[in-house]
C-alpha positions, 0 to 999 in steps of 0.5 A, spaced: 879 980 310 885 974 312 878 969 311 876 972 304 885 971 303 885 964 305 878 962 301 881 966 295 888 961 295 884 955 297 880 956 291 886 957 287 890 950 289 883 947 288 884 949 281 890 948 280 889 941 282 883 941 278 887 943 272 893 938 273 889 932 274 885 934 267 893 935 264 895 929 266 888 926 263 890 929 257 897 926 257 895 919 259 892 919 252 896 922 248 901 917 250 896 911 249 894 914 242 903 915 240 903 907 243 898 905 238 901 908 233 907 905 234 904 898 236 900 899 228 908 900 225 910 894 230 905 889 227 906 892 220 913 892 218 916 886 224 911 881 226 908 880 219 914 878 217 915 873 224 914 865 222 907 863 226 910 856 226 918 857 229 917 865 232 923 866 227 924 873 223 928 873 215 934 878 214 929 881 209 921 882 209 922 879 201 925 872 204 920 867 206 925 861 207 931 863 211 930 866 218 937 868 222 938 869 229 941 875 230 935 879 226 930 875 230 933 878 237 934 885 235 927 884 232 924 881 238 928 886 242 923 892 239 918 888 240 919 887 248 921 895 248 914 896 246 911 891 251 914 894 256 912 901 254 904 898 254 905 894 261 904 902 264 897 902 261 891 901 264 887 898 259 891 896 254 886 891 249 890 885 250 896 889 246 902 888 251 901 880 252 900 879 244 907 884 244 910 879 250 908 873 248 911 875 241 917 875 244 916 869 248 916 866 241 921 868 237 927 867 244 923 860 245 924 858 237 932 860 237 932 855 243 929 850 240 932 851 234 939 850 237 937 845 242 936 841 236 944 842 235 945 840 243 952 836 241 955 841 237 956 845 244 959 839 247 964 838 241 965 847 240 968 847 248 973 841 246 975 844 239 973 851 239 972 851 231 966 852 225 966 845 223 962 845 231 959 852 231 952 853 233 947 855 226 945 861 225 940 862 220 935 857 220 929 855 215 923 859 217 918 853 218 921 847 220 926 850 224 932 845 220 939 847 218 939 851 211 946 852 210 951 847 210 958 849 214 961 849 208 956 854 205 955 858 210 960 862 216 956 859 222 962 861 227 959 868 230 960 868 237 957 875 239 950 871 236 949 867 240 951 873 246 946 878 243 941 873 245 943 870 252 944 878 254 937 879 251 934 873 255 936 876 261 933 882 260 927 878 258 926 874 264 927 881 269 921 884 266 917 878 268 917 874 261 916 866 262 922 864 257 925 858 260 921 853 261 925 846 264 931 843 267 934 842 260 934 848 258 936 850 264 943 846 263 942 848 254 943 855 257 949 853 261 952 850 255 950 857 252 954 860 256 961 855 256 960 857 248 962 864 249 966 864 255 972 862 250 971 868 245 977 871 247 981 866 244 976 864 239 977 867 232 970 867 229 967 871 222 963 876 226 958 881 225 958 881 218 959 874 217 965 875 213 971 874 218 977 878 216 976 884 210 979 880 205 974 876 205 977 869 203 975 865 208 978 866 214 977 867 221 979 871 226 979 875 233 973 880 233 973 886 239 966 885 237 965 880 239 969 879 245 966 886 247 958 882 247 962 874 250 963 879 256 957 883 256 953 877 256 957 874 261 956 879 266 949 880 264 948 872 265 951 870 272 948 869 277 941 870 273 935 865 276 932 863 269 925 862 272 924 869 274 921 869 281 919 862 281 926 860 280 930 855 285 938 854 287 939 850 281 936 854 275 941 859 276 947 861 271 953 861 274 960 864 269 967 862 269 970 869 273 976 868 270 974 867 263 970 874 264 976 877 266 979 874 260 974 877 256 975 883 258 983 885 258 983 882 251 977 887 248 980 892 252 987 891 249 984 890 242 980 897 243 980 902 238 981 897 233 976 891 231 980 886 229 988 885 225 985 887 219 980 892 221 983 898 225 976 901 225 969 899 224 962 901 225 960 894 229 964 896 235 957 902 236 952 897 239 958 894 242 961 899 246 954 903 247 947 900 247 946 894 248 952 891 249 955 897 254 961 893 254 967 897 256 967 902 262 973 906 260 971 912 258 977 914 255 977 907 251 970 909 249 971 917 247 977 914 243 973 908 240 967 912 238 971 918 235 975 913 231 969 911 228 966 918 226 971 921 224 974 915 219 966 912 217 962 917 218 958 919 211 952 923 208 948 917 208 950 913 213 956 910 216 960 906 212 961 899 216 969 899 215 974 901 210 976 898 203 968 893 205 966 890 197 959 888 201 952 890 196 957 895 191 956 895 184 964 892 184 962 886 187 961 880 184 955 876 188 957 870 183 963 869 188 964 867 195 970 870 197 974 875 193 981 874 189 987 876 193 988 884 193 981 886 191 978 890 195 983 895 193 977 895 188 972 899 193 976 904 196 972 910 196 965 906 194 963 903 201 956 903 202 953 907 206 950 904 212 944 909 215 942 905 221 948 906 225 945 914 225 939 910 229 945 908 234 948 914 234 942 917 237 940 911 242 948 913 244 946 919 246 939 918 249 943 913 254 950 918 254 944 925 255 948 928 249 942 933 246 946 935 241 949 929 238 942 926 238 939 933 235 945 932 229 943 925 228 936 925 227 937 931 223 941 927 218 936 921 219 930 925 217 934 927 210 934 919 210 928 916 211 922 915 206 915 913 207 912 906 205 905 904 202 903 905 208 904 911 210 910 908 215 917 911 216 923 906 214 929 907 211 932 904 206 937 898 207 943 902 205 946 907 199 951 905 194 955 908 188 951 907 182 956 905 176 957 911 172 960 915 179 964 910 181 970 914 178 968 920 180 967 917 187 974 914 187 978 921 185 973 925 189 970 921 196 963 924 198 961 928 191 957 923 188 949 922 189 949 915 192 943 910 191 938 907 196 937 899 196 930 896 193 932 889 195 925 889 201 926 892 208 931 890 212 928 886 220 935 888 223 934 896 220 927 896 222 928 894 228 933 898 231 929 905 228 922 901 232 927 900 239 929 909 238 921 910 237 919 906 243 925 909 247 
């Protein structure tokens, strides 16, 4: 009889071994065929739009002469997510190494594009100003500068950071990026460029500078949040990987780090002089730069933003913001004096920082929060000619709102955008699907 028991369970086990290797079979491929889903929607809405000669990616899919640098990482961060995604598979057709060698491109071009522009660094560490700022957006071809400095604000410090944080990451996950000991020393300069961001008045994240809009620069806790980021990231990084030597590390300046971060953290809820809060302290005190561990800097920080640009559409980016408003007048540079009282009430909503909120509360293990934004991104998200999800750019007052909007903020029906997909949108709501 107790044999009959012990062949009965035995069989039992051997059945439910059975039964879990087959579940496991079963999720294996599920997970390959969401892969290739996403690997479809990767190739149709990001590299497509990648240059073939530069690696470089455009703002906008409609532009086919401009590519800018801060888009370009963020669309290869989206990119490299996936790739890491496909390294787990067994066989996967050649799909991670296209993904790799992608962002392989795309970080080289940047630095090629930069290393063009060697003695400006050389002249930023002894005058920290635009007239000697590294480019941001180049031609997509050629590579060449497209905007002169006085055409266009290249003073963005946390460019330059996004870029050096990613590339360590890179480099970690066994990417071959860095190929010589002059790029070794290019990217040591690098790292002298952002190590004075905490005196360094730049235009930042919105390439503006100050609300105002009129031309001038100045400190930026998003900026100096991604300088530091970046500069604990990088030191000590071997920028050959494994097969590195003792001179192809980065060291960091330990007292311009901790610079860096006792001025953020002072600046802290605040983004700037002019702006008490803004949206661009998001990706700054969460993914992906990380930048303060004072929690109680970062729930203050968090909540400010929530509560004062927290939208029906979006967030908007910060109070009074003219930008892509039926108001502004895209003929004009800079705004006259006291123009943006013009746009209290009828800022643009943003909804790619729901796409934040949501990879906020992944890494945070906030359900709730995760479960609220992506309900509010589904209300928002739209189909293209393909059948892919996208989201539109932003939303907008139309002009026979305005007024009602300006006496009763949030009762109007706003507008999506159809100026073409945005490459920093897209590649942000790619990056949430592959985490």
């Amino acid at each position: 009889m107790k044999n009959k028991v012990m062949t009965r369970q035995s069989s039992v086990i051997e059945d439910n071994v059975y039964l879990d290797q087959f579940l496991r079979v079963t999720n294996y491929e599920d997970t390959v065929r969401q892969l290739d889903i996403y690997y479809g929607m990767v190739k149709r809405q990001l590299l497509r739009y990648q240059s073939p000669v530069t690696g470089l990616f455009p703002v906008l899919s409609s532009d086919t002469e401009v590519g800018s640098v801060r888009e370009s990482v963020y669309c290869a961060a989206a990119v490299w997510g996936l790739y890491q995604a496909y390294r787990r598979i067994d066989d996967d057709r050649g799909k991670s190494y296209e993904l790799g060698q992608s962002t392989v491109k795309c970080m080289r071009g940047i630095l090629e594009c930069w290393i063009k522009q060697a003695q400006r660094i050389e002249l930023f560490k002894k005058n920290q100003c635009s007239a000697h700022a590294l480019h941001v957006k180049f031609h997509l071809i050629t590579g060449n500068e497209v905007y002169t400095d006085d055409e266009y604000n290249h003073l963005q410090i946390d460019v330059v950071s996004i870029y050096l944080l990613f590339l360590v990451q890179m480099i970690a996950s066994g990417l071959q990026i860095i190929y010589t000991q002059d790029e070794v020393a290019f990217v040591q300069n690098l790292v002298y460029y952002v190590e004075r961001a905490y005196r360094t008045p730049d235009f930042g994240i919105w390439e503006r500078g100050s609300k105002y809009n009129d031309g001038t620069p100045e400190i930026h806790a998003s900026s100096i949040g991604l300088a530091k980021s970046a500069l604990e990231a990088i030191n000590g990084c071997n920028l050959f990987g494994e097969k590195g030597a003792s001179w192809s590390v980065i060291y960091v300046d330990i007292d311009a780090h901790n610079r860096n971060r006792s001025i953020f953290e002072t600046l802290l809820p605040r983004e700037s002089c002019s702006k008490d809060v803004d949206s661009s302290l998001l990706p700054t005190i969460s993914f992906p730069a990380f930048s303060t561990h004072e929690e109680m800097l970062y729930q203050k920080t968090k909540q400010n933003i929530v509560r004062s640009l927290k939208g029906h559409y979006g967030f908007k980016r910060f109070i009074r913001d003219g930008y892509k408003s039926v108001l502004e007048d895209d003929s004009k540079r800079y705004y006259d004096r006291g123009e943006i009282k013009n746009f209290e009430n009828i800022e643009c909503e943003w909804p790619l920082f729901y796409i934040f909120m949501i990879i906020d509360g992944v890494f945070k293990t906030l359900p709730d929060q995760i479960q609220d934004y992506q309900d509010l991104l589904k209300e928002r998200m739209m189909v293209d000619h393909n059948g892919d999800p996208v989201i539109p750019m932003f939303y907008y007052v139309p002009e026979d709102d305005l007024e009602r909007e300006c006496q009763e903020p949030g009762t109007t029906a706003k507008k999506a955008n159809t100026e073409g997909g945005s490459s920093f949108g897209t590649s942000r709501c790619s990056y949430y699907r592959n985490s």
